[in-house]
N, C-alpha and C positions, 0 to 999 in steps of 0.2 A: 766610199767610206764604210759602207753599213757588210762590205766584202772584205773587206779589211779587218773590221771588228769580229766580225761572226762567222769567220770562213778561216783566213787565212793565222788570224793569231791563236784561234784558238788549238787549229791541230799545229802548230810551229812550237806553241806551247810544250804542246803532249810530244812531239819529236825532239825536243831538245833539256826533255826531263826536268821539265817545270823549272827552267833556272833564268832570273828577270832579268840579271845581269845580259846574258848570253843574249836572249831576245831583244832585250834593247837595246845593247850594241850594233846587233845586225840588221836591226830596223834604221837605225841611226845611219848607215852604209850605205839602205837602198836610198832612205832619203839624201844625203849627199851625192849620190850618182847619179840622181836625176837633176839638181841644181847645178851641179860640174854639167850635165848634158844641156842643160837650157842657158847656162855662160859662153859655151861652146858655140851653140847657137845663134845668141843673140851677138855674141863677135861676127859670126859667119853673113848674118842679114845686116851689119853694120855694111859692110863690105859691098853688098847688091844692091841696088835700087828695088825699091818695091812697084812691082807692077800691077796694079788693080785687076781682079779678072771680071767686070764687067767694062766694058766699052762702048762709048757712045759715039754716034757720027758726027755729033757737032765739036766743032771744038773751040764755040764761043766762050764767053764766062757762063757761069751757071745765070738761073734769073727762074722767077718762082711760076713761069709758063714755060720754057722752053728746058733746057740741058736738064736741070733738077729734077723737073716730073717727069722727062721722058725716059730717064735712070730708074727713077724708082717704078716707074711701070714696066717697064725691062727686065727687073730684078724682079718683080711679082710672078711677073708673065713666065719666066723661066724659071724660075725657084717653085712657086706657088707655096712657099711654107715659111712665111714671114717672120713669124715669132724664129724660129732657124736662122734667118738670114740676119739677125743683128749680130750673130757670134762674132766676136773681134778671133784673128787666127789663134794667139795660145788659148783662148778658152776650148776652142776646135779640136784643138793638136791633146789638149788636155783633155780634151773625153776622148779622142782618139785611143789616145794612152791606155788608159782605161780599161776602156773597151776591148784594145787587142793581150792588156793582162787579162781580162776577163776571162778571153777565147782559149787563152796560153792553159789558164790552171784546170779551166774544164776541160784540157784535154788533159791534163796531171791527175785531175778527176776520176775520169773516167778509168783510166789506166787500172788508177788505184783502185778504183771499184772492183772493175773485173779480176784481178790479183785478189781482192779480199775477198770475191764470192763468184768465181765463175761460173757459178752455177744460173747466175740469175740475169743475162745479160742485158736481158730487155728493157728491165727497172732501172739499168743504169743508164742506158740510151736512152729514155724516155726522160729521164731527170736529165742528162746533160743537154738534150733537146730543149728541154724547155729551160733553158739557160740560155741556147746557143741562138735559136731563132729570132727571142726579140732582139739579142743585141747587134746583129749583122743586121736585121731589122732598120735599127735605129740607125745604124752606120751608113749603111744604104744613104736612105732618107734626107738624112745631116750632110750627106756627103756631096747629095748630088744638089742640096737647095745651094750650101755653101760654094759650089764651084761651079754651077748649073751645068754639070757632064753628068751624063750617065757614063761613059768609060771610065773616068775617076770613080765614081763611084763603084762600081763593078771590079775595079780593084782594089780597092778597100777590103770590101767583102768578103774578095779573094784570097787578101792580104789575113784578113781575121781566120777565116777557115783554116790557111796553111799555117798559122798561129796554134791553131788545137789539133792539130795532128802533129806540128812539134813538140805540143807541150807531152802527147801520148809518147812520142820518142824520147823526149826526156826522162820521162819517170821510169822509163826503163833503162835508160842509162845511166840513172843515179843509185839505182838496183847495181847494176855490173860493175859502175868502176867504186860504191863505196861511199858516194858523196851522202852529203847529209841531207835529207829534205828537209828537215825545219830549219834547216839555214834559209834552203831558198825561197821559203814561204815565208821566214820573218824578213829575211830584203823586199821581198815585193808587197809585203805588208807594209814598210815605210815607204817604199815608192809611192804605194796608191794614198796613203794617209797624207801626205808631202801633197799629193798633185791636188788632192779633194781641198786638202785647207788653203794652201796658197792661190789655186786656181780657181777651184768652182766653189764653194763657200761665199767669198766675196761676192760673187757673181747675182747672187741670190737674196740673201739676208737680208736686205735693206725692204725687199718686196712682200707682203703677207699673201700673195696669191701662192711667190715661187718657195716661201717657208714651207705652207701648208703642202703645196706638192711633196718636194723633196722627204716633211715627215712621212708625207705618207707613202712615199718610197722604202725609207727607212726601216717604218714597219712594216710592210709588206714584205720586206726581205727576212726580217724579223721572223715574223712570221709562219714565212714557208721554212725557214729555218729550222725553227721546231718541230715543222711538221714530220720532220723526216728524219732518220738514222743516222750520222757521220762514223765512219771509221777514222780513228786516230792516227 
């Protein structure tokens, strides 16, 4: 949300010459793209059975000594990150989201950066570092409590990395054929604003621990926000 607000609207803003109309049409887009994608979805897992990925060898009923506790010490013992392990899959797939927008614009980032001051490239790589690290970080981490694989996870990771070097091919391609970036930064501004309120908002809110987190995420992003230069 707080990438949304302070990253993506406001240079979409400045690239589409300050017109509310335009931006919030095209926000309105990303956000229906991603609700047409999770209807899509949710038809698709109608259709499959869901298959739990933890498995137990018993296959009596559960009972509060036997199948029950030997599940939940299972999923400890392999996850080890409990508070992780209660994610129901959209809140999952929903920081996934996220996350691989996250990777996507810091490589549109960087791009941009270096086009607007080739001279300084280190300050750019340094700042998209300290972007890029926690959040493959996190994905890592989420990835592997959620699904207790480390190969899952490790494509993830993967999957985020080769996310910010397309997003660097993109911003050069939006260069050659003409397209407009503040189109595509006010779409992926409703996507992300769309995923954050429907998804992870709820998630939280009700908790004073997980509020006070999240503010202080908000401001933190805040924050480092000010701390530093943007090119429009």
């Amino acid at each position: 949300m707080a990438l949304a607000v302070f990253e993506l609207t406001p240079h979409a803003w400045h690239n589409l010459d300050q017109n509310p109309l335009h931006l919030a049409l095209l926000a309105l887009i990303g956000a229906i793209l991603v609700w047409l994608s999770e209807r899509v979805l949710a038809t698709r897992r109608k259709k499959t059975k869901f298959k739990p990925f933890i498995h137990s060898n018993h296959h009596s009923h559960p009972s509060p000594h036997s199948h029950r506790g030997k599940l939940t010490i299972s999923h400890k013992a392999c996850c080890g990150f409990d508070s992780f392990s209660k994610l129901d899959q959209e809140v999952f797939f929903s920081v996934v989201a996220c996350i691989c927008l996250c990777a996507f614009f810091d490589g549109v980032t960087l791009s941009a950066a270096l086009l607007a001051n080739p001279d300084s490239p280190t300050y750019a790589l340094s700042g998209v570092l300290a972007h890029m690290l926690p959040e493959v970080v996190v994905l890592g981490l989420m990835t592997r409590s959620q699904y207790a694989s480390t190969r899952k996870a490790t494509l993830y990771c993967a999957g985020a990395i080769l996310l910010f070097f397309l997003g660097n091919v993109a911003s050069h391609l939006t260069v050659l054929i003409g397209l407009s970036k503040g189109a595509i930064l006010a779409t992926a501004a409703g996507m992300m604003t769309y995923i954050s309120i429907a998804h992870l908002i709820p998630k939280f809110i009700d908790r004073r621990r997980d509020v006070f987190f999240a503010t202080l995420g908000f401001a933190t992003f805040l924050l480092t926000d000010l701390l530093h230069f943007h090119h429009p």
